[in-house]
N, C-alpha and C positions, 0 to 999 in steps of 0.2 A: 414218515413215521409220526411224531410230533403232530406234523401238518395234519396229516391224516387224522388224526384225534382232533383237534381242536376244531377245524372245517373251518370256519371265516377267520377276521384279522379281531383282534380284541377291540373295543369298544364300538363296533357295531358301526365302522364308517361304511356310508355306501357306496355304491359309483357311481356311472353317469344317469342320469335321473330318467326312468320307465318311461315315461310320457312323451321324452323329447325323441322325434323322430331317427330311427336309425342313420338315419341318412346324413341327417344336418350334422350327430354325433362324430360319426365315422370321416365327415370332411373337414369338420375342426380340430379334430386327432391327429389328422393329417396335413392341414394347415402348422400344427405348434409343433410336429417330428420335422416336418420339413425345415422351420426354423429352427429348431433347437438340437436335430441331432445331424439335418443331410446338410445346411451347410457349413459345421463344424466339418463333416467328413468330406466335403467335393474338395476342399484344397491338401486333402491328407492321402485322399486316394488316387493322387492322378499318376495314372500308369499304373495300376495296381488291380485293375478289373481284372486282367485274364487271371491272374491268382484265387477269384472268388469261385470260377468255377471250372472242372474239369468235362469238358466235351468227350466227343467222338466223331471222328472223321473217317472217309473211305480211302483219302491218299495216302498210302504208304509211306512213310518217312525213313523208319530205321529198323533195323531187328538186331534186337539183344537179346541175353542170356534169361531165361526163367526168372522171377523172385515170384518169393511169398505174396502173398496174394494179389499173383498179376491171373488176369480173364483166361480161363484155360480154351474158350474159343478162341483165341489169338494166335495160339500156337504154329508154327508154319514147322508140320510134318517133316514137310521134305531135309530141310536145313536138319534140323533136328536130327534124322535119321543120317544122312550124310555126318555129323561132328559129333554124334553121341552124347551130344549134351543139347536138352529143350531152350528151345528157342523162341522168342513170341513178337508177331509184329507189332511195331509203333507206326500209328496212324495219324496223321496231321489233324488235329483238334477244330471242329468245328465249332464254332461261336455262336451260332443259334440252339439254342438247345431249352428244355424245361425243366423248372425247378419246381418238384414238391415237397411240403410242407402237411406233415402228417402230426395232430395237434392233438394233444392230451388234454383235453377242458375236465376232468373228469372232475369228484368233488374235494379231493385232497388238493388240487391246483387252486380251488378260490381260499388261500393262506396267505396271508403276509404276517408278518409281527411287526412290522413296522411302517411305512407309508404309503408302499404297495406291496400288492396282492401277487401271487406267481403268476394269478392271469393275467393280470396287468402287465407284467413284464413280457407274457408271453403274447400279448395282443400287439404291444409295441414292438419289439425286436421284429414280430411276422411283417407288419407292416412297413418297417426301415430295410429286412433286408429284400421285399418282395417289390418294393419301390425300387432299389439299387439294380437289380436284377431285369427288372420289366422296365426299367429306363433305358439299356443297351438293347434292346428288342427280343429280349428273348422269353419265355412265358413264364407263368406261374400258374400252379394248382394247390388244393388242398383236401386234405381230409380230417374231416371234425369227428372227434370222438370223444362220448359220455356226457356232453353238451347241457344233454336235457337229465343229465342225472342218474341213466339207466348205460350201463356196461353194454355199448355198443357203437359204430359209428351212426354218426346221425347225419352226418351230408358229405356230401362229395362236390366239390368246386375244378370244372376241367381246367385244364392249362390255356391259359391266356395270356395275352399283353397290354399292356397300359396301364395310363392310371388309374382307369372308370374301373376296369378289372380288380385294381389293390381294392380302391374303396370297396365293388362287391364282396371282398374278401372280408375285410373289415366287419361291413356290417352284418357279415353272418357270425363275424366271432359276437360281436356285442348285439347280437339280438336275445332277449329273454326264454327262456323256453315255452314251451307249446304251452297252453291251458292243459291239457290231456294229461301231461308231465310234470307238473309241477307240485302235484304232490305226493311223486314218486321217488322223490331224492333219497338215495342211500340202499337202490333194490342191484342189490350184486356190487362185488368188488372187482376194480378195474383190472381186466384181463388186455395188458397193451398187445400180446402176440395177435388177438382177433386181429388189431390194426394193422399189424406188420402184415400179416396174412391178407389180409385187407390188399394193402397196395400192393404186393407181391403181385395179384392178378391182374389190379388194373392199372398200375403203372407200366405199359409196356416197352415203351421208347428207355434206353438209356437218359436219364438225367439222376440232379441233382436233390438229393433227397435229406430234407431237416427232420431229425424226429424228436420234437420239443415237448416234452414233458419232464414229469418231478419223478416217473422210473418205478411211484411207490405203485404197484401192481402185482397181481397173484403170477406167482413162476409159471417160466415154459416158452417168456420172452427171447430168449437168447437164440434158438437156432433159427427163428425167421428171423430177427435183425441180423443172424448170419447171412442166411440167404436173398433176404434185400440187398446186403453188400457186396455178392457176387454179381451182382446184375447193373446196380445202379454204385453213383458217388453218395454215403450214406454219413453225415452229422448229425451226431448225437447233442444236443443241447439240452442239456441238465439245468429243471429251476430248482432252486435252494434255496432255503429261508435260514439264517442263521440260529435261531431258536430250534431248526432240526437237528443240529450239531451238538448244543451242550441248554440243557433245560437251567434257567434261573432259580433261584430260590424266592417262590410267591405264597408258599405257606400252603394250604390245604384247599385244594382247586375242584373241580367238574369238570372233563373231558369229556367229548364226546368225537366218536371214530362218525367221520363226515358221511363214509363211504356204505359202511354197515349200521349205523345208527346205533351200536352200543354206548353204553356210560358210563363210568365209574371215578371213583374220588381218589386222588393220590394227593400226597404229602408230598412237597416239591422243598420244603425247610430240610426232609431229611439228607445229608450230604450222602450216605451211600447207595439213597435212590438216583442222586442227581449225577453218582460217580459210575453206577452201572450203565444208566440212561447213557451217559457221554461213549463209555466203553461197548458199546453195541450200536451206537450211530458210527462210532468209528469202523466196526468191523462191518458195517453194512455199507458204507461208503468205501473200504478197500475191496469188498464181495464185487459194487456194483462195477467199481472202477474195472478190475479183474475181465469181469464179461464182456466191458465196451471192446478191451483192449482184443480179446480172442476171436470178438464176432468181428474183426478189421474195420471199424469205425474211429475217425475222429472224434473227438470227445470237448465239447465245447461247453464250460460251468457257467450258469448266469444266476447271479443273487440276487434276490430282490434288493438291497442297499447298493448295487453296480451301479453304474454311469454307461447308461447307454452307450454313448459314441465307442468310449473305451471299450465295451464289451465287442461290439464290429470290429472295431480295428485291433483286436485280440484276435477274431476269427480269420481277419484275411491276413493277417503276422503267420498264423496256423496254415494257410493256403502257400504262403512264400515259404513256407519250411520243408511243403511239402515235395516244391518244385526244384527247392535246394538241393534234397537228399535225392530225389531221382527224374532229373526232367524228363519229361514225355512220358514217364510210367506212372502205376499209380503207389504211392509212396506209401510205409509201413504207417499205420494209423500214431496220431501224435495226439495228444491231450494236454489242451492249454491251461496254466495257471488261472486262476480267477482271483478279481480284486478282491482282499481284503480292508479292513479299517483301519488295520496294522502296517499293510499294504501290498504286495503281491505272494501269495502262496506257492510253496513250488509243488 
């Protein structure tokens, strides 16, 4: 909301510098995450991988009773019709499997109000948890959208492994946009269901699916992130910028909407613009919360003032909660607190 109006961080910091090769960027990025966030978390996660992510296997292990959003291809008929009450198989979990990353660059995501930017956070986080992931051998893909400024996907990166793969990953997030496009920014407001619809087709394989954006997009989202979640494992990762919650008092300002290119001038000294402003991020933040919860996703919050490491090791706490409440199935979608300055929210 906020974000969306304002489109870059105040004072006009840049990032990493045009000129210098994507490449050399993207492996010094990955150089300082490796030190500074993988390994704080190699001695915090041991024995903790199979919680990051939920497979699928062909060995039958167990058959239980129906719940709420278990795979209604699972069902075993027979039993079922024998004890009058649905029944669905549990399949022994296979470990190789692919994890996509469907990435909201759109131009409300280049925000921060403070020392980064939401795509900054979302550049980082893609590349720690797709290094974690493609380290135990299993792949990664993604898909970029609104990249180049225009309400659309703009690439598709298949599932792969390794490292050489993150770095490609990488240096497609931190490449500039096209000449073509660059001074198209703010032609349509970000439509995320295109995207959901998007992977819907081409993600075929059962895997694990991150949908990392700030959510601010025109309705209509909700029943494809439902139906992504009947098919795949689906994490919602929410970026938030704390200035989207509750507006400062800065006196009389110039906004401008990133995405549509409007302007207009508010009064931010006034306290019952600053109390309605607070009163309608709130009710848009319990709307959005509402929708994760119904389309059966996890719900994973990242601020831009978070601590990386912390933010992972919140997601895979999320992962053992989920194995707690029903192992071998898949468990009722859970939404993790996010750091505060105050300090954890519930």
């Amino acid at each position: 909301m906020f974000a969306r109006l304002f489109g870059k961080r105040p004072g006009g910091a840049a990032g990493p510098a045009a000129s210098a090769p994507a490449v050399q960027r993207a492996e010094a990025l990955l150089r300082r995450l490796d030190w500074t966030v993988m390994r704080r978390l190699d001695g915090l996660l041991q024995g903790d991988y199979r919680t990051l992510l939920r497979g699928s296997g062909l060995d039958l292990a167990d058959l239980r009773e129906y719940q709420l959003h278990d795979d209604v291809r699972h069902i075993d008929w027979n039993v079922t019709a024998r004890l009058q009450q649905p029944h669905v198989r549990v399949f022994t979990e296979d470990r190789e499997m692919a994890a996509w990353f469907l990435l909201d660059l759109s131009p409300s995501v280049n925000f921060g109000s403070g020392e980064q930017r939401k795509s900054e956070v979302l550049l980082q986080f893609t590349a720690v948890l797709a290094r974690l992931i493609s380290r135990h051998g299993n792949r990664v893909g993604a898909m970029v959208y609104g990249q180049s400024g225009v309400a659309r996907v703009d690439a598709v990166l298949p599932a792969r492994g390794g490292r050489h793969h993150v770095l490609r990953l990488m240096q497609l997030l931190m490449q500039p946009p096209a000449p073509e496009t660059r001074g198209r920014k703010g032609e349509g407001a970000t439509r995320l269901g295109d995207l959901l619809r998007g992977a819907t087709l081409s993600v075929r394989q059962r895997s694990t699916v991150f949908v990392v954006s700030d959510f601010i997009t025109q309705p209509g989202w909700e029943q494809p992130l439902g139906e992504l979640a009947r098919r795949h494992d689906v994490v919602a990762v929410r970026l938030i910028d704390p200035l989207e919650l509750e507006l400062p008092d800065l006196g009389l300002i110039p906004i401008r909407d990133a995405e549509t290119g409007e302007q207009l001038m508010v009064d931010t000294h006034d306290k019952g613009f600053r109390q309605r402003f607070a009163r309608i991020a709130a009710q848009r933040e319990a709307q959005l919360r509402d929708s994760l919860a119904r389309a059966g996703v996890d719900t994973l919050e990242l601020a831009t003032d978070d601590d990386l490491a912390d933010a992972v090791l919140r997601f895979v706490d999320m992962r053992k909660q989920r194995v707690r409440l029903n192992p071998g199935a898949r468990a009722l979608p859970t939404q993790m607190p996010r750091r505060t300055r105050e300090g954890v929210r519930a």
